[in-house]
Chimera marker file (.cmm) of the C-alpha trace (Angstrom):
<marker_set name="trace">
<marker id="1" x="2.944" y="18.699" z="-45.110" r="1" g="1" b="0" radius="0.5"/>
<marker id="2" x="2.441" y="18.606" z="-48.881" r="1" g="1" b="0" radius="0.5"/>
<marker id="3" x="5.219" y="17.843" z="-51.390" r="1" g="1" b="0" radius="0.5"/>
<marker id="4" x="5.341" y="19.571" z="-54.934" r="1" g="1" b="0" radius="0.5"/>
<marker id="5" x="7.831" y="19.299" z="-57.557" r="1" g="1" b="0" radius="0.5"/>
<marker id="6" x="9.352" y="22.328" z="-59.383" r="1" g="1" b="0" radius="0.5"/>
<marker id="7" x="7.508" y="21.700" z="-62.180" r="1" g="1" b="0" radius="0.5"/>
<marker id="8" x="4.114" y="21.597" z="-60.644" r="1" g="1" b="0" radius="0.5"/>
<marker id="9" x="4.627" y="24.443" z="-58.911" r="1" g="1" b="0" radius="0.5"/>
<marker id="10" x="5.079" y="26.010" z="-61.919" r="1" g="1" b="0" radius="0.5"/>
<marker id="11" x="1.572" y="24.574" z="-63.270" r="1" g="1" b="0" radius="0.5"/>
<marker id="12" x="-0.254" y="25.292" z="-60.134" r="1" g="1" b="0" radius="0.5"/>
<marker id="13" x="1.463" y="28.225" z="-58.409" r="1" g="1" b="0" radius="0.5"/>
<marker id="14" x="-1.739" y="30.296" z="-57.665" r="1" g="1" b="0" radius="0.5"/>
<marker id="15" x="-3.836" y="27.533" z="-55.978" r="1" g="1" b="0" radius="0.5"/>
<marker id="16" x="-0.489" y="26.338" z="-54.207" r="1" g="1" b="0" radius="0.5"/>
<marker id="17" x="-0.390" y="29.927" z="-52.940" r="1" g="1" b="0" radius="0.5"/>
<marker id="18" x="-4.040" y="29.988" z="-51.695" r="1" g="1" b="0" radius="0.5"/>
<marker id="19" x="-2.998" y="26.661" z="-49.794" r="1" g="1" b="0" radius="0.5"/>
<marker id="20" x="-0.625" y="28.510" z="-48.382" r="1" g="1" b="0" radius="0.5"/>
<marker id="21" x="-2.768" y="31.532" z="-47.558" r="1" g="1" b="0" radius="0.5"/>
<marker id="22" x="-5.277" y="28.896" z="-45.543" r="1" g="1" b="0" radius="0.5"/>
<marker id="23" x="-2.294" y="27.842" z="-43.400" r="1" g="1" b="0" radius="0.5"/>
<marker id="24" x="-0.819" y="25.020" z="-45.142" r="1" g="1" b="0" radius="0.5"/>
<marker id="25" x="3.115" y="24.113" z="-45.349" r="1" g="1" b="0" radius="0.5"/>
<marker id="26" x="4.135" y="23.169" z="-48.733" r="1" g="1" b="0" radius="0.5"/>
<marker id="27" x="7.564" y="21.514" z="-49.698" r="1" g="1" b="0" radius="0.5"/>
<marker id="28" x="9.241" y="22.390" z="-52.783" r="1" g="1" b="0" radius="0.5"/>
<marker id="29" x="11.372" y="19.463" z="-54.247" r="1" g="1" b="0" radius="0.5"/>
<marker id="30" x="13.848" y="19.144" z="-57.084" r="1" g="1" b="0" radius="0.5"/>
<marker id="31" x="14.083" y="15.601" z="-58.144" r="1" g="1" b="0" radius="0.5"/>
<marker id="32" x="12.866" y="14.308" z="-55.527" r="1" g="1" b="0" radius="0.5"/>
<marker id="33" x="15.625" y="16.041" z="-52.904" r="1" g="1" b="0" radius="0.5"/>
<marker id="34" x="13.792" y="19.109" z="-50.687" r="1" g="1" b="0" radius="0.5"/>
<marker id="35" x="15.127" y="22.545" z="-51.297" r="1" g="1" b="0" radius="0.5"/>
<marker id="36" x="12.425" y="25.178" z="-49.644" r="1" g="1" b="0" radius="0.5"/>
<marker id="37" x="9.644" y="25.334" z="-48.073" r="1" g="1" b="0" radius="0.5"/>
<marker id="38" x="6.196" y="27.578" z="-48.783" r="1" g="1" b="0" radius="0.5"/>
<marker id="39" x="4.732" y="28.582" z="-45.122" r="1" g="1" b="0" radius="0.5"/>
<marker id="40" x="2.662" y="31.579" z="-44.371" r="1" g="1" b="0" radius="0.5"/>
<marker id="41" x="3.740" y="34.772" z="-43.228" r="1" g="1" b="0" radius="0.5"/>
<marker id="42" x="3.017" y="35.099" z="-39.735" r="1" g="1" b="0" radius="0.5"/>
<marker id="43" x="1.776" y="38.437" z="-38.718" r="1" g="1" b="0" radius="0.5"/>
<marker id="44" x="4.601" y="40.947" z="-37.439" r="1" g="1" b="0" radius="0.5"/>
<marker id="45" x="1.683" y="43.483" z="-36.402" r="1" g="1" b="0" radius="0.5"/>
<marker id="46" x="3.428" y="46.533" z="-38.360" r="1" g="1" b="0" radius="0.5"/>
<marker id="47" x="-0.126" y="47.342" z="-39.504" r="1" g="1" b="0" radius="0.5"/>
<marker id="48" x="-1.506" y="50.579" z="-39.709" r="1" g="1" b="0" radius="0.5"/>
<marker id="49" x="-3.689" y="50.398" z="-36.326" r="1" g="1" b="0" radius="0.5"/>
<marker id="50" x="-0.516" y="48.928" z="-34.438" r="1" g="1" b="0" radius="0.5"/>
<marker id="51" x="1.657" y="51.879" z="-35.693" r="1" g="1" b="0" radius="0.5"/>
<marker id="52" x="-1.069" y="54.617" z="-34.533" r="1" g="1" b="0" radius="0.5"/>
<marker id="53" x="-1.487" y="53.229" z="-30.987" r="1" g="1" b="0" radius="0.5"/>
<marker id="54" x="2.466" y="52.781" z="-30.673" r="1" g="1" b="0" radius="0.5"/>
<marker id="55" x="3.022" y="56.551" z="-31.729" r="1" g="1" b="0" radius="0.5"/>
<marker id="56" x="4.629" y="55.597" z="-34.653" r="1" g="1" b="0" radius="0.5"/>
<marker id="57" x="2.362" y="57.280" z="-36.837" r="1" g="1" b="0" radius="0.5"/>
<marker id="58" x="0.195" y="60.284" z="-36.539" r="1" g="1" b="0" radius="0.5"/>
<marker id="59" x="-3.127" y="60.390" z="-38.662" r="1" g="1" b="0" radius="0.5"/>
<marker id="60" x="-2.711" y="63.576" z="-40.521" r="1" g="1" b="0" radius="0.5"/>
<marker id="61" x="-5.243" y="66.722" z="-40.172" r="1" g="1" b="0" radius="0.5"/>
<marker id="62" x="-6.873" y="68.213" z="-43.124" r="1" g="1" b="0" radius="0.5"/>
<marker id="63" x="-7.031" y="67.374" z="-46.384" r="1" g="1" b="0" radius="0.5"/>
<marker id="64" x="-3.836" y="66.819" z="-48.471" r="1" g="1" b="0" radius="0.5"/>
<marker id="65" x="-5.224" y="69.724" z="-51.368" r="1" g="1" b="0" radius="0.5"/>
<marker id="66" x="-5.393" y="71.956" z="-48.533" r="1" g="1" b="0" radius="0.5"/>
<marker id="67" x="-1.585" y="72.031" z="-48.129" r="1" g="1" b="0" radius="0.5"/>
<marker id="68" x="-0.286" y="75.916" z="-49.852" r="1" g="1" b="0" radius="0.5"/>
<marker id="69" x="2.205" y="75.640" z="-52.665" r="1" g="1" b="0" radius="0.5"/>
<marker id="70" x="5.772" y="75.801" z="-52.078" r="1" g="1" b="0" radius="0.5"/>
<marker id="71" x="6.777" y="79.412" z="-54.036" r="1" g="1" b="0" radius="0.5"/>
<marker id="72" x="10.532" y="78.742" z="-54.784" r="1" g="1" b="0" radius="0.5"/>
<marker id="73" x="12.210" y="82.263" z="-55.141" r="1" g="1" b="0" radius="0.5"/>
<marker id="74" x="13.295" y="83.180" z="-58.509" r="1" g="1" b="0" radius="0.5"/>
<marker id="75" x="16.984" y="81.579" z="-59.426" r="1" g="1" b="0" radius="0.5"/>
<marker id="76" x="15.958" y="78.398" z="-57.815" r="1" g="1" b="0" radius="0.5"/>
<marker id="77" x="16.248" y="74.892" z="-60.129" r="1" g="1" b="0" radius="0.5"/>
<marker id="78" x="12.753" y="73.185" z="-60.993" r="1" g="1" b="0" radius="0.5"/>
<marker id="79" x="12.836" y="69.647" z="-59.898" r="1" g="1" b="0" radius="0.5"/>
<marker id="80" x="13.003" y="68.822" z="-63.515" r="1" g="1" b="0" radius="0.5"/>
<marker id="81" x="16.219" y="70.160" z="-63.518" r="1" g="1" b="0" radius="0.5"/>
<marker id="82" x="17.492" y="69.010" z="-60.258" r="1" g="1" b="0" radius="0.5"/>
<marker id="83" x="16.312" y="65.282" z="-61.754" r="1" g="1" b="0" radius="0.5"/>
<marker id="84" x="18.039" y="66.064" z="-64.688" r="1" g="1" b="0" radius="0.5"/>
<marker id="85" x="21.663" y="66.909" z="-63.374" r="1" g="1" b="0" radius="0.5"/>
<marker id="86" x="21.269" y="64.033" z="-60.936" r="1" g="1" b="0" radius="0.5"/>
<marker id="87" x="20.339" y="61.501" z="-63.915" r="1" g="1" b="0" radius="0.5"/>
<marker id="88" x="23.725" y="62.891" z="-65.783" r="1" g="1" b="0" radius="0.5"/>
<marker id="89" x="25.940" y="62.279" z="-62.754" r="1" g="1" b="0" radius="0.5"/>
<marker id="90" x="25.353" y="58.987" z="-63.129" r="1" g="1" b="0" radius="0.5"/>
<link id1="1" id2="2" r="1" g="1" b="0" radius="0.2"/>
<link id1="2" id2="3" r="1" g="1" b="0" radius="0.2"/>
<link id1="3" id2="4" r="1" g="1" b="0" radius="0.2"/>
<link id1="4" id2="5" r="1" g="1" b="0" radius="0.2"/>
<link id1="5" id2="6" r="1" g="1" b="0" radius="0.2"/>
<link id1="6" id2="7" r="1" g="1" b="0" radius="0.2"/>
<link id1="7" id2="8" r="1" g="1" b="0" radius="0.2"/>
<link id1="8" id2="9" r="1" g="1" b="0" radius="0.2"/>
<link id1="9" id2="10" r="1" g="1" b="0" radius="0.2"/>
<link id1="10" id2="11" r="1" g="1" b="0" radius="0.2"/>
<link id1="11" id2="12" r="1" g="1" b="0" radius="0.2"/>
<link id1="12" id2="13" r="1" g="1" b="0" radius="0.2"/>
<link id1="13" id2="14" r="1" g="1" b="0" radius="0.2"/>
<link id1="14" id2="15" r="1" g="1" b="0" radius="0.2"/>
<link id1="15" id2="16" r="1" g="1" b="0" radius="0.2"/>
<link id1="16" id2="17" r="1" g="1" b="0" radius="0.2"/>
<link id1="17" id2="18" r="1" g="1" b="0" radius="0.2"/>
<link id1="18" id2="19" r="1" g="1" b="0" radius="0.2"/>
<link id1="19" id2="20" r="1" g="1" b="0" radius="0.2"/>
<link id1="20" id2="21" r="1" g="1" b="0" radius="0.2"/>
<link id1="21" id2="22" r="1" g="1" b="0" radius="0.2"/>
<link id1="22" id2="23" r="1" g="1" b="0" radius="0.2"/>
<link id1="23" id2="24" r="1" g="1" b="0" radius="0.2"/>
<link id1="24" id2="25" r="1" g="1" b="0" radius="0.2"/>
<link id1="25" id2="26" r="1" g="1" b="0" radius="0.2"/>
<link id1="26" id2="27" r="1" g="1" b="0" radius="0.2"/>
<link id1="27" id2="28" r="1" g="1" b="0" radius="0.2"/>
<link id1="28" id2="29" r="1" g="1" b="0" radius="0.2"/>
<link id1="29" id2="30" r="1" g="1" b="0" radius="0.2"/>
<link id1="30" id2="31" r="1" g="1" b="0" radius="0.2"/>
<link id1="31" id2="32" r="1" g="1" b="0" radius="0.2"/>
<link id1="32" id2="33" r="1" g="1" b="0" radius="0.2"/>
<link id1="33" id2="34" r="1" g="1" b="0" radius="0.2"/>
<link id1="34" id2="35" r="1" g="1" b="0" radius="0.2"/>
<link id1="35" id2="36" r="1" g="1" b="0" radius="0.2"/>
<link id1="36" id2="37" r="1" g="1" b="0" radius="0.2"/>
<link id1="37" id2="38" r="1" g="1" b="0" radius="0.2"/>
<link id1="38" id2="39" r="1" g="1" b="0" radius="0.2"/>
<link id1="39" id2="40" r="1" g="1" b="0" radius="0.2"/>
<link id1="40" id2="41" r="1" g="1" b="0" radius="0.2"/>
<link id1="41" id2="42" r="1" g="1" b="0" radius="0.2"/>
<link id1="42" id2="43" r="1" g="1" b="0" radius="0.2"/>
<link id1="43" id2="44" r="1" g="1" b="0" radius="0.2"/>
<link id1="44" id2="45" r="1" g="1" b="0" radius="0.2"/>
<link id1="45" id2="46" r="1" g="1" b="0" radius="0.2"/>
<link id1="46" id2="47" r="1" g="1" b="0" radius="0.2"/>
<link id1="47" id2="48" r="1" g="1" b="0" radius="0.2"/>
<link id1="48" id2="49" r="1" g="1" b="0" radius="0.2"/>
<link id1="49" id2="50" r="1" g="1" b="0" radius="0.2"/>
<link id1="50" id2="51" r="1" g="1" b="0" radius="0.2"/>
<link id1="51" id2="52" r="1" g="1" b="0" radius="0.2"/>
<link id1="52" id2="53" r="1" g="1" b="0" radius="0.2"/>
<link id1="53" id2="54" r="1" g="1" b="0" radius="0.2"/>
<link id1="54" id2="55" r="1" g="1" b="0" radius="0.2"/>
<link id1="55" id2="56" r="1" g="1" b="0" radius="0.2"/>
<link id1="56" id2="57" r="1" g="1" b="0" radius="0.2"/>
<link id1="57" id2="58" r="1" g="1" b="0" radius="0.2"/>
<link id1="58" id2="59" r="1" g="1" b="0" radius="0.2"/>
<link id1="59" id2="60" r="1" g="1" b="0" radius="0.2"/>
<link id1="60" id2="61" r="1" g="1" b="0" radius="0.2"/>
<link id1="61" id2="62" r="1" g="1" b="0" radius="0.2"/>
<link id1="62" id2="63" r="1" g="1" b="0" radius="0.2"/>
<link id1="63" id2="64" r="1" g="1" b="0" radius="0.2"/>
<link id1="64" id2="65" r="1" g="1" b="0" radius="0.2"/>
<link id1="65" id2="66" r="1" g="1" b="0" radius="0.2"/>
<link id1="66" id2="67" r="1" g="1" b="0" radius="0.2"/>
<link id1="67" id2="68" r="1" g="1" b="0" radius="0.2"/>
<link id1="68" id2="69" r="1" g="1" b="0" radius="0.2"/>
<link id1="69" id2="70" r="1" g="1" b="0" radius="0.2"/>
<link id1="70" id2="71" r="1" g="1" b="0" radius="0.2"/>
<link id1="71" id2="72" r="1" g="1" b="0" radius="0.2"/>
<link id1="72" id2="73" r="1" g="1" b="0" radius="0.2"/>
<link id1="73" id2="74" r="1" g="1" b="0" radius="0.2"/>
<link id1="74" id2="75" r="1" g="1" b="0" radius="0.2"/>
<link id1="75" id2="76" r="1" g="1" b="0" radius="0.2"/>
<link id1="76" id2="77" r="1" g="1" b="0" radius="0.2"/>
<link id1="77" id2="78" r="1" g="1" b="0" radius="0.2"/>
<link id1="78" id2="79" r="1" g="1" b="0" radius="0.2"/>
<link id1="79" id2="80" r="1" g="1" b="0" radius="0.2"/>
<link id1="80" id2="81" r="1" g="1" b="0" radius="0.2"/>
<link id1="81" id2="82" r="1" g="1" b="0" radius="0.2"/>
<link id1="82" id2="83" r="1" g="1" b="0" radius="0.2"/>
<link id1="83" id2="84" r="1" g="1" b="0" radius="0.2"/>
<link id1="84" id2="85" r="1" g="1" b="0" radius="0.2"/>
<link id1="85" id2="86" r="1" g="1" b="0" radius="0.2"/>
<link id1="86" id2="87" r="1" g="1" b="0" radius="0.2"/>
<link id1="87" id2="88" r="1" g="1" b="0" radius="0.2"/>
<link id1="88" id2="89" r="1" g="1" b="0" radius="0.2"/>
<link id1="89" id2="90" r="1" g="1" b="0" radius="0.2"/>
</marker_set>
């Protein structure tokens, strides 16, 4: 396992991160004394293909421009507005 200061890993945070990327541990130290570690993310297999064959997601059918416009009947707030009142509750 590497050691890096803080201030190098200021200097050299990219090509610390690629380290990192290949699979390398990397310990972060400030003066001298550890305080965290840089290890890669391990995969948690939330990825698109995992999600489909789990029936967590359905691909959609169509194209989105196909979708018909929402007609709002007359009366009805635009979102502007809706964003507006919302922004002056705060």
């Amino acid at each position: 396992m590497d050691r890096v200061g803080v201030r190098e890993l200021r200097q050299n945070a990219s090509a610390l991160l690629d380290q990192v990327a290949d699979g390398a541990v990397i310990e972060i130290t400030n003066h001298g004394r550890p305080v965290a570690r840089l290890v890669p993310i391990a995969s948690t297999g939330t990825s698109r293909e995992d999600l489909l064959a789990n029936g967590h997601l359905r691909p959609g059918r169509g194209k989105v421009l196909d979708v018909e416009p929402v007609i709002l009947p007359p009366g009805t707030p635009s979102t502007e507005d809706l964003l507006a009142q919302l922004r002056e509750e705060r």
